[in-house]
VOTORTOR-686630 format. One record per residue (C-alpha): residue in one letter; y, z, x. Coordinates in steps of 0.5 Angstrom, whole numbers. Layout:
% residues N
+----+-------+-------+-------+
: aa : north :    up :  east :
+----+-------+-------+-------+
:  a :     Y :     Z :     X :
...
+----+-------+-------+-------+
% end
This chain:
% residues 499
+----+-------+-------+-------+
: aa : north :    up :  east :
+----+-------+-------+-------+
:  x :     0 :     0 :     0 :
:  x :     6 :    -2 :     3 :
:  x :    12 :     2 :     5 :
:  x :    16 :     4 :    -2 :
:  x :    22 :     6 :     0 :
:  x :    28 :     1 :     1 :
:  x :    30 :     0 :     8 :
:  x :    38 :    -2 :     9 :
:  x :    40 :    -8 :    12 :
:  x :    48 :    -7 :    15 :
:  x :    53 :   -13 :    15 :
:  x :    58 :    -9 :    18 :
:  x :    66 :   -10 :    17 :
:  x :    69 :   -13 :    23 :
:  x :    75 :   -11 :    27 :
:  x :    82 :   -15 :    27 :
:  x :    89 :   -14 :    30 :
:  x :    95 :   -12 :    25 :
:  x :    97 :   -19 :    23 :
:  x :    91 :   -24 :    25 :
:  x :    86 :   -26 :    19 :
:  x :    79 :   -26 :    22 :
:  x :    76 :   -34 :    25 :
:  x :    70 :   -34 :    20 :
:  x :    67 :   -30 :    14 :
:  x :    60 :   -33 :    13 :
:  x :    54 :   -30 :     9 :
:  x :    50 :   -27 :    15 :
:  x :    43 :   -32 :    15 :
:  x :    39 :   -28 :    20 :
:  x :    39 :   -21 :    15 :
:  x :    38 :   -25 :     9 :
:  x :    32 :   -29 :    12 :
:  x :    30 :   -21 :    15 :
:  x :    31 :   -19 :     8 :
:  x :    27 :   -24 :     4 :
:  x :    21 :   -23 :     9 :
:  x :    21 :   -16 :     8 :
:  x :    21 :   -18 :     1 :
:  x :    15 :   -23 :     1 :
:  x :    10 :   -17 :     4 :
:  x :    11 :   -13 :    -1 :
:  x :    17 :    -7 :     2 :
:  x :    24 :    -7 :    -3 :
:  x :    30 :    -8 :     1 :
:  x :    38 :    -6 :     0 :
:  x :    42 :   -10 :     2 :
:  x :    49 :    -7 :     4 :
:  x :    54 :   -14 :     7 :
:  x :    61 :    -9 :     8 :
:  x :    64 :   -15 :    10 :
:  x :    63 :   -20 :     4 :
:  x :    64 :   -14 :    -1 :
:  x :    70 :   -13 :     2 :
:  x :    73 :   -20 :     5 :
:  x :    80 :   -18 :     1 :
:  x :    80 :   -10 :     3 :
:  x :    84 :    -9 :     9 :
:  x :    85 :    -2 :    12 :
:  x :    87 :     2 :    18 :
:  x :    81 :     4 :    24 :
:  x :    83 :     6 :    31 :
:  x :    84 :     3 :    38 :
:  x :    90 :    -1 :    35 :
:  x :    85 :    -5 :    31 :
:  x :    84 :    -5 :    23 :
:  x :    77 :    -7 :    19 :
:  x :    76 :   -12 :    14 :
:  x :    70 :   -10 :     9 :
:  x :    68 :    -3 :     7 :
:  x :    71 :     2 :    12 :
:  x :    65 :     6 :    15 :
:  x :    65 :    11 :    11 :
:  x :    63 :     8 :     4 :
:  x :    59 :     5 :     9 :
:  x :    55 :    11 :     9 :
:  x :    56 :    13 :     3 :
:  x :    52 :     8 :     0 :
:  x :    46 :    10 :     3 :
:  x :    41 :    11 :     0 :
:  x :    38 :    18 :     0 :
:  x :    31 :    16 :    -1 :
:  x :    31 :    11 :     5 :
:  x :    29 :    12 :    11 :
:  x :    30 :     6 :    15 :
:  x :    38 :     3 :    16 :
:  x :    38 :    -3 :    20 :
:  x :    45 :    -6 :    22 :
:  x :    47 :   -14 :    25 :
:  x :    50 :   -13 :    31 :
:  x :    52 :   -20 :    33 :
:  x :    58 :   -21 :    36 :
:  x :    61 :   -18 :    44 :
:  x :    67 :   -17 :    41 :
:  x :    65 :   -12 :    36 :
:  x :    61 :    -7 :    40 :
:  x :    66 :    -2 :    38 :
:  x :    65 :    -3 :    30 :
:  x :    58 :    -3 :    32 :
:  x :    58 :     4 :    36 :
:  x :    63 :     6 :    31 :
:  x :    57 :     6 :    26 :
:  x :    51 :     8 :    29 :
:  x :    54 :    15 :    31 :
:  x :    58 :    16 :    23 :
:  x :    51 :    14 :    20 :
:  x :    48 :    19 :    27 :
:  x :    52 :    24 :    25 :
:  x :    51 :    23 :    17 :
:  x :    43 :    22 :    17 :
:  x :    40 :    26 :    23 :
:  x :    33 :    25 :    21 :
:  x :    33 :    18 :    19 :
:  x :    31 :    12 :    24 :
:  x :    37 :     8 :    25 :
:  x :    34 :     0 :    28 :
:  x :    40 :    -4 :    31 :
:  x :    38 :   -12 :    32 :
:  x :    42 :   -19 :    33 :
:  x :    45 :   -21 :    39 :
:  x :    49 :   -16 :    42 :
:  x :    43 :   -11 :    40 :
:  x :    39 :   -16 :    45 :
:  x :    43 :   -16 :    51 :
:  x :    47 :    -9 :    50 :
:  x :    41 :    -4 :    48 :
:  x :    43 :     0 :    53 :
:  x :    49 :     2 :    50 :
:  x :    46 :     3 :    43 :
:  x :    39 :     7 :    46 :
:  x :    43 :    13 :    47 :
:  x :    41 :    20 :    44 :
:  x :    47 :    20 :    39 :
:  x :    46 :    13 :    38 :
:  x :    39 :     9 :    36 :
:  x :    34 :     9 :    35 :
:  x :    31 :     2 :    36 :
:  x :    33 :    -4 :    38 :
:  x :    30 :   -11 :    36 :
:  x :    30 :   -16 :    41 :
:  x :    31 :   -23 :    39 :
:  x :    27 :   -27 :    33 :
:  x :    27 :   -21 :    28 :
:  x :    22 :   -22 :    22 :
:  x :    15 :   -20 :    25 :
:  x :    17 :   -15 :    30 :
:  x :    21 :   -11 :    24 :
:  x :    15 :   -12 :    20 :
:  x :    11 :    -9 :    24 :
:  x :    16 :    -3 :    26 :
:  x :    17 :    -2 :    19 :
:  x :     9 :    -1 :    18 :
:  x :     8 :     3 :    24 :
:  x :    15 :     8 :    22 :
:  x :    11 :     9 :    15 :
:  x :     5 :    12 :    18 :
:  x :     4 :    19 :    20 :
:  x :     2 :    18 :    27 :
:  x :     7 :    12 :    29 :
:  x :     7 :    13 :    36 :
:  x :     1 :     8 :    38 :
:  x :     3 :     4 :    33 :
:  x :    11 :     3 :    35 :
:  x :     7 :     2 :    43 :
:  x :     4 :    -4 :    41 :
:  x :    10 :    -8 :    39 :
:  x :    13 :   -13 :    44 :
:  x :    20 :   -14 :    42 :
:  x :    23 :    -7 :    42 :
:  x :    27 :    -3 :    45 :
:  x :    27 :     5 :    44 :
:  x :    29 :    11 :    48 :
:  x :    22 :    16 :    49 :
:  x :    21 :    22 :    53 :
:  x :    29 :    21 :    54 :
:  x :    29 :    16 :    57 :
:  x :    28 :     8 :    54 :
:  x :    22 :     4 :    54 :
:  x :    22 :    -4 :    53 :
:  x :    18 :    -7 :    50 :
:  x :    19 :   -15 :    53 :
:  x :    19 :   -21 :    48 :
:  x :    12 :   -24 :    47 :
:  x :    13 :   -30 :    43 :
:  x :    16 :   -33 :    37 :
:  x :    15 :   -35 :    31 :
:  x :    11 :   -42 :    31 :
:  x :    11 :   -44 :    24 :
:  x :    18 :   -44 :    20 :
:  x :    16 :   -46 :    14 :
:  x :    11 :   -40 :    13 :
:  x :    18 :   -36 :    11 :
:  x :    22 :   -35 :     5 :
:  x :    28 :   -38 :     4 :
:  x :    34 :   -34 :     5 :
:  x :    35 :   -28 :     1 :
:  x :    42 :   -31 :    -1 :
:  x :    41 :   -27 :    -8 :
:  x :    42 :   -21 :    -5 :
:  x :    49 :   -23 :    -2 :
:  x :    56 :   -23 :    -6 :
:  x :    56 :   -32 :    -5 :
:  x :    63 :   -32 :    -9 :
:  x :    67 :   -28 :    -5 :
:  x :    66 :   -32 :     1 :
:  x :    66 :   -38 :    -4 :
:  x :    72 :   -36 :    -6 :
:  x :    75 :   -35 :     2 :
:  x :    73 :   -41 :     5 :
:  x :    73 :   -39 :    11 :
:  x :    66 :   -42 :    13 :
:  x :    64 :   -44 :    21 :
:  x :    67 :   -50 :    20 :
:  x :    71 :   -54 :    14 :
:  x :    69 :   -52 :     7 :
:  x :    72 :   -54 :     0 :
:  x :    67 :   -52 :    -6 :
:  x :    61 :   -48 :    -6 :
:  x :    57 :   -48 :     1 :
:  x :    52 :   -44 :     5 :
:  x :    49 :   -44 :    12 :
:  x :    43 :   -46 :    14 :
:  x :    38 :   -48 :    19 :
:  x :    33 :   -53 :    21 :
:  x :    30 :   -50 :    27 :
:  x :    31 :   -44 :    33 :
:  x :    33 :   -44 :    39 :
:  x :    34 :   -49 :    45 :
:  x :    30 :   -51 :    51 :
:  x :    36 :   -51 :    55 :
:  x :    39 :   -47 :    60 :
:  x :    46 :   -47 :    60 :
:  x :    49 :   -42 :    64 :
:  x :    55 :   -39 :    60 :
:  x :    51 :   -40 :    53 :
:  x :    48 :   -33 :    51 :
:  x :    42 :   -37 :    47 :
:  x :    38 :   -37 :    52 :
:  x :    39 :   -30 :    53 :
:  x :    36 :   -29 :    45 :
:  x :    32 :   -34 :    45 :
:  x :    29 :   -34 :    52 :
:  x :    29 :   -42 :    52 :
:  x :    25 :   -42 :    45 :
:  x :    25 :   -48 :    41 :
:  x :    22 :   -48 :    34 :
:  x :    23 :   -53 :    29 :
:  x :    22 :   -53 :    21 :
:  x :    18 :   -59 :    18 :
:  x :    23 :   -64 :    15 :
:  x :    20 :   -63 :     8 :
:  x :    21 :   -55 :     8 :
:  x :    29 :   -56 :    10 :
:  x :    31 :   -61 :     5 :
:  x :    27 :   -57 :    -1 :
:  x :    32 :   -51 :     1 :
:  x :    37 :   -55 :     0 :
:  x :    35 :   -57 :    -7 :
:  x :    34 :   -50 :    -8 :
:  x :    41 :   -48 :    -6 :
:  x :    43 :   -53 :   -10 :
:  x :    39 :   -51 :   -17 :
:  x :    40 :   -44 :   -16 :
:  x :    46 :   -43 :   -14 :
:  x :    51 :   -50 :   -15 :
:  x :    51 :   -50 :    -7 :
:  x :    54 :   -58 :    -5 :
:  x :    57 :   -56 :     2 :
:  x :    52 :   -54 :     8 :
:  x :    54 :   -52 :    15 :
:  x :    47 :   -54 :    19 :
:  x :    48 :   -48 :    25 :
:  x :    42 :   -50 :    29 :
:  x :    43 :   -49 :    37 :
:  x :    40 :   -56 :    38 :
:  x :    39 :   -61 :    31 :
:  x :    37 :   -68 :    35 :
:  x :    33 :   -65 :    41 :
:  x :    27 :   -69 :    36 :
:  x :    31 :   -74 :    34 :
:  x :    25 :   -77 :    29 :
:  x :    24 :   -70 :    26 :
:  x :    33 :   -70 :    24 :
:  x :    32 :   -78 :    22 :
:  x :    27 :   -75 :    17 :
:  x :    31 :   -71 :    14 :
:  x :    36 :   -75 :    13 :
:  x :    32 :   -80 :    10 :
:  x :    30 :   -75 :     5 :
:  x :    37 :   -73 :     4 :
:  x :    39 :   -80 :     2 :
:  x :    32 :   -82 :    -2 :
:  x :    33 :   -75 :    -6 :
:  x :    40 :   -77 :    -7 :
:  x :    43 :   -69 :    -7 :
:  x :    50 :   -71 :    -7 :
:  x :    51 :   -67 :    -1 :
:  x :    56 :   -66 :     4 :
:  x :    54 :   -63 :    11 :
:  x :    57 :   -61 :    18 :
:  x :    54 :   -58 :    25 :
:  x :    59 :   -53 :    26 :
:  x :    55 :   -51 :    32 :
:  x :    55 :   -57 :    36 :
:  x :    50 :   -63 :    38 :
:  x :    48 :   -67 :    44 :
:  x :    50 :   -74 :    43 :
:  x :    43 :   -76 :    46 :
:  x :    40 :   -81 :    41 :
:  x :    46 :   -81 :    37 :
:  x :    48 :   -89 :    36 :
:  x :    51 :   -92 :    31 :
:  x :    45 :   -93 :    27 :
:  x :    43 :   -86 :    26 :
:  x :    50 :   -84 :    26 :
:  x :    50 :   -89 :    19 :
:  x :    44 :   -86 :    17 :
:  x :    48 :   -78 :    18 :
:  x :    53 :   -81 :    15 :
:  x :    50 :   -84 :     9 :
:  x :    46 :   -77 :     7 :
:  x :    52 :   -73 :     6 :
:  x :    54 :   -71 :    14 :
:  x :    62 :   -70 :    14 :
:  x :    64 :   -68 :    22 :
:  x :    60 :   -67 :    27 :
:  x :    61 :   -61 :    33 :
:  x :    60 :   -64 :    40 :
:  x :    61 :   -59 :    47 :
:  x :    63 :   -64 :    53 :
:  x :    65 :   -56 :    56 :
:  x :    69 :   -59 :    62 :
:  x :    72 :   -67 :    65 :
:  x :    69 :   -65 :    71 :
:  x :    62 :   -67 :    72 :
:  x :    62 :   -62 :    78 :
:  x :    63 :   -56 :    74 :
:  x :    58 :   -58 :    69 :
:  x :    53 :   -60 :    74 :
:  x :    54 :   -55 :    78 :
:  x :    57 :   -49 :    74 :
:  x :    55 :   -50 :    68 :
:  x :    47 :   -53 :    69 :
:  x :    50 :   -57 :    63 :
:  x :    45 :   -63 :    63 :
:  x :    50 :   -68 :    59 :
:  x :    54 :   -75 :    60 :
:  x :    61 :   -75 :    58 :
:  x :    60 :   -82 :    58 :
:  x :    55 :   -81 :    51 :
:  x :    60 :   -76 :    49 :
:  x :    66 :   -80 :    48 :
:  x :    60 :   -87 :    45 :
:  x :    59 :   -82 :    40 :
:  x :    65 :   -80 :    38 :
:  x :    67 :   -87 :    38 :
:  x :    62 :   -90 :    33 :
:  x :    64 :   -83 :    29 :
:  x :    71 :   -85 :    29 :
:  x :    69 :   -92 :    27 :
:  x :    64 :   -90 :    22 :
:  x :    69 :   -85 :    18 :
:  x :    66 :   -78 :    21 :
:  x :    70 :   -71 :    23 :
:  x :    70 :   -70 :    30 :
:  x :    71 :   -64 :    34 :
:  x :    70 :   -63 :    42 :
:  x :    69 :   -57 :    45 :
:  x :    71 :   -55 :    52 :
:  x :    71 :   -49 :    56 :
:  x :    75 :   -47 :    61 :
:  x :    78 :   -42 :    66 :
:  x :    72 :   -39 :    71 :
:  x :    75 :   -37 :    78 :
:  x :    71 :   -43 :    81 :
:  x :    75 :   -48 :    76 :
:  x :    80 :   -52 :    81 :
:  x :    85 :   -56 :    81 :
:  x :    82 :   -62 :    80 :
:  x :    76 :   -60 :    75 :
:  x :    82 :   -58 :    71 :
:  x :    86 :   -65 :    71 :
:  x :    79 :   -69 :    70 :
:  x :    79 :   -64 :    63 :
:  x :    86 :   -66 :    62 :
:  x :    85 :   -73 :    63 :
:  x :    77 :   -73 :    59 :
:  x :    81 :   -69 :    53 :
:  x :    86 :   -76 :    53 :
:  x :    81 :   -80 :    53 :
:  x :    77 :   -76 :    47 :
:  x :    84 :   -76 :    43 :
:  x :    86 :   -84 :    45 :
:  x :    78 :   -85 :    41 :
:  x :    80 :   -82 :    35 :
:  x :    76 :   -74 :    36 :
:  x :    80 :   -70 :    31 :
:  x :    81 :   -65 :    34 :
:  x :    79 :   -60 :    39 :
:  x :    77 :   -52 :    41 :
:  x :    79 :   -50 :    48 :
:  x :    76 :   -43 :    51 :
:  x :    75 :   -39 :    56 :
:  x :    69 :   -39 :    59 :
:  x :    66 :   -30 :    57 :
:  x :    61 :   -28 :    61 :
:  x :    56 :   -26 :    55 :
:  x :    52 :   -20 :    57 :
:  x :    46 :   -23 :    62 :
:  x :    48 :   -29 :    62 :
:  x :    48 :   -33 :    68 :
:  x :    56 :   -34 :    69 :
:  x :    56 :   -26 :    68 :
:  x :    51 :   -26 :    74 :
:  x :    54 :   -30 :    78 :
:  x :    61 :   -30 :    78 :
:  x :    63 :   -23 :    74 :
:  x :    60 :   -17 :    78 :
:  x :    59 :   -10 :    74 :
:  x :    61 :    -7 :    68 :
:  x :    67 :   -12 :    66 :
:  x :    73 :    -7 :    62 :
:  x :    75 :    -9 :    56 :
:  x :    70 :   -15 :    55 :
:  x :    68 :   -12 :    48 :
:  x :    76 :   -11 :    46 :
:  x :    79 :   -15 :    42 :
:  x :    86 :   -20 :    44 :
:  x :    92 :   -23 :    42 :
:  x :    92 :   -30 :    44 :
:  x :    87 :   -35 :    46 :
:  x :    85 :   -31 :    54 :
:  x :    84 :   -24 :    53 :
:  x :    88 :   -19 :    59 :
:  x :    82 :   -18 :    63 :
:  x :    81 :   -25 :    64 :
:  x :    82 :   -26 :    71 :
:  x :    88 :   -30 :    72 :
:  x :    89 :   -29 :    65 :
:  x :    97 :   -31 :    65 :
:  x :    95 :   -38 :    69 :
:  x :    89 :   -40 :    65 :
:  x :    93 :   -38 :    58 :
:  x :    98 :   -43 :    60 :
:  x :    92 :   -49 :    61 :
:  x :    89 :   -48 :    55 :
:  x :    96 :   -48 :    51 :
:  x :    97 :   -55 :    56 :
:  x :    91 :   -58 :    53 :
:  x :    93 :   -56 :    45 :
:  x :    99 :   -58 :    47 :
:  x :    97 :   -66 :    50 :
:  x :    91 :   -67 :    45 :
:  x :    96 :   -66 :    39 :
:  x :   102 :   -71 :    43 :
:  x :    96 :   -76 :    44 :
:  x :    92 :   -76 :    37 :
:  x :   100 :   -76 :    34 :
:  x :   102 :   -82 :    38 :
:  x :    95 :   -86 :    38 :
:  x :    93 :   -83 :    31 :
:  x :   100 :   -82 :    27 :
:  x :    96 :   -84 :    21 :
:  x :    91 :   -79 :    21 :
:  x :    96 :   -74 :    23 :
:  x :    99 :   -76 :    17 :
:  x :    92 :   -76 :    12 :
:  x :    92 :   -68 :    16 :
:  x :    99 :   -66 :    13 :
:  x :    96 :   -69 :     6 :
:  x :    90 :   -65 :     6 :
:  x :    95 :   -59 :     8 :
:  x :    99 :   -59 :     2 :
:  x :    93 :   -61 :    -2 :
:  x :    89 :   -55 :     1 :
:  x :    84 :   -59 :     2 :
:  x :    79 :   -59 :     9 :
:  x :    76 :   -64 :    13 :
:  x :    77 :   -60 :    19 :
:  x :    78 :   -53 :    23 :
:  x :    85 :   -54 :    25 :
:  x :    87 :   -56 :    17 :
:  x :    84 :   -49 :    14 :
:  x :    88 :   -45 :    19 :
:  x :    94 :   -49 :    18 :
:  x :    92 :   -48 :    10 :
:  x :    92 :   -40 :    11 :
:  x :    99 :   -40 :    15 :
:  x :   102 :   -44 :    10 :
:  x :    99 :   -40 :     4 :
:  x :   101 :   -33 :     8 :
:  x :   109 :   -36 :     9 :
:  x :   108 :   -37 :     1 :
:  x :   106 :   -30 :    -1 :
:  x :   111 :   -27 :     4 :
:  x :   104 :   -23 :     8 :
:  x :   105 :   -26 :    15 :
:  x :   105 :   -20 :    18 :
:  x :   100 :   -16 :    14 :
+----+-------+-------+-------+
% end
């Protein structure tokens, strides 16, 4: 008989500065994927998302920084007495303090119950987490089995044996921590249920239209695979994943989509996969079936693809089933850095084919860059600078310039930034947080290129320049760059730019 007491799964709020709107607010894939798995074997599940229950609730926190969500307290206070188990989503760096925050308010509130953390910033940092007036479990990595077993292994009496043989956790034991290596992955995707969207306020997020990528009516998240085979160094992926990939069969994805669509009215999908064209006749597939079935559909990939295999057939056949921007990640100009640096295995010359044909097809497309490591020189930065004037003369839409974080255990975090790095997990004004090296200089960079990209699209796109003032009126998004114009314009109407 299984565990009978609801385990609490946590999306928590999240942190902002005074005067800022958070970047995205999206329903949480991986905790309703955790949910729906628990659900299917037979164990009953509250979910609390504190961030989509309050997207509009804005209140004061510390370290000058305010929470949007439930704050911390209502979060404890919807706990149930019953359950034994809370499970908190910790996925973003830059939100440690929200997480550490929560984990001691729960510690100090529920001393006896078990407090399981989980997500990617679990996975790098669960040392932080693991300490006696902290958690205690971390999951590592691909969460379903593992929590399904620790969530069998805590019902029983003597659960230390059991707790013993699961891979894939982190736990302090006998005051010290004990880790348990991430074995292997789930092969077969199509044996899980589809996300448990039912648990989640979908209309607050409807209603904000703040989606990982530009978004009209109603939408939802969604993936086709996990993980990526490759190992670029700045990219925390391969930390989760361990360069595991794993692919969903064409059938199984489409019917999720025609599931979203039935149940929930659902006609916009942002396709989150790390990697969706590594096998380019699975993605093929599923656009075929996509337009077969005719499901009226719009779909993104915020999250990026590599432009290999992508020419301009099978940019038609994307467009054809519904596919209104792609992301792709050319990272830097310079060929050095990428090879070098960046381990990134990828032409810039298939990178600006891509966005040639999309131009030309009638799809969005964004370019992303990062940029500002100590070992970027001069030259490297003019190579950038020159390949983003040549993605703005092809006609790429717009473009997102980063600087490059070493996320915990990554390989630019060993190789360039030694120790701890003081304020890494803080939030920042403006586009390079202050503990960056050379913040002031790479700041400016990053303003330069906004800056030449802007005057480019402007002088060889004045059309789409104007077609993006149109969309802004009309409060209509076809790229990031219009839903962040769209929220400036609505808080100057509103009088709230400063609240």
């Amino acid at each position: 008989m299984p565990y009978n007491k609801p385990i609490v799964l946590i999306n928590p709020p999240v942190a902002e500065l005074p005067g800022s709107q958070i970047f995205v607010t999206t329903m949480p894939l991986g905790i309703a994927y955790i949910a729906a798995y628990l659900l299917k074997k037979g164990f009953r599940v509250k979910v609390i998302d504190a961030l989509g229950l309050g997207l509009e609730k804005v209140s004061g926190w510390k370290h000058g920084l305010r929470l949007r969500g439930l704050t911390i307290g209502e979060i404890v206070k919807s706990i149930p007495n019953e359950s034994e188990l809370i499970c908190i989503s910790t996925n973003f760096t830059s939100q440690h303090k929200v997480y550490i925050d929560l984990v001691s308010r729960l510690r100090e509130r529920f001393p006896k119950k078990k407090i399981i953390i989980g997500g990617n910033e679990a996975t790098a940092n669960y040392k932080r987490f693991l300490k006696p007036e902290g958690a205690d479990y971390a999951v590592l990595g691909e969460a379903e089995e593992t929590m399904l077993k620790l969530a069998n292994a805590l019902s029983k009496k003597d659960s230390a044996k059991a707790i013993e043989a699961i891979d894939g956790i982190a736990y302090r034991k006998n005051g010290k921590i004990a880790v348990r290596k991430k074995k292997g992955f789930i092969k077969n995707l199509d044996m899980l249920p589809f996300p448990a969207r039912h648990l989640f306020p979908l209309e607050n997020y409807w209603k904000a239209k703040r989606g990982h990528g530009p978004v009209n009516k109603r939408f939802t998240a969604i993936i086709s695979s996990r993980g990526c085979p490759y190992n670029c160094t700045y990219c925390s992926s391969s930390v989760f994943w361990n360069r595991h990939w794993a692919a969903r069969k064409p059938e199984n994805f489409v019917r999720e989509m025609q599931h979203c669509i039935e149940k929930y009215g659902i006609t916009e999908f942002e396709i989150e996969d790390d990697n969706l064209t590594l096998d380019i006749e699975r993605a093929k597939k599923i656009f075929r079936l996509i337009k077969e079935k005719k499901l009226g559909i719009t779909w993104t990939t915020p999250n990026g693809v590599r432009p290999e295999h992508l020419d301009i057939e099978t940019l038609q056949l994307m467009k054809d089933s519904g596919c209104t921007l792609l992301v792709l990640a050319p990272e830097s100009g310079s060929q050095r850095i990428l090879k070098e640096v960046y381990n990134k295995r990828i032409d810039l010359e298939n990178i600006a084919a891509v966005a040639k044909n999309c131009s030309r097809l009638g799809i969005k497309t964004t370019a992303f860059f990062v940029v500002g490591l100590p070992v970027e020189r001069e030259d490297d930065r003019q190579k950038t600078k020159a390949y983003l004037k040549r993605l703005a003369r092809i006609g790429v839409d717009e473009v997102g310039v980063f600087p490059c974080i070493p996320y915990p255990n990554t390989e630019v975090r060993k190789r360039y930034f030694k120790g701890n790095i003081k304020g890494i997990d803080s939030l920042n004004i403006g586009t390079v947080p202050e503990w960056y090296p050379n913040s002031r200089a790479v700041n400016n960079y990053v303003k330069q290129l906004y800056i030449t990209f802007l005057l480019y699209k402007a002088v060889f796109h004045p059309v789409n320049v104007l077609k993006m003032l149109f969309d802004v009126i009309s409060n209509r998004q076809s790229i990031k760059m219009e839903r962040e114009l769209i929220n400036w314009k609505n808080r100057l109407l509103k009088g709230s730019w400063f609240s």
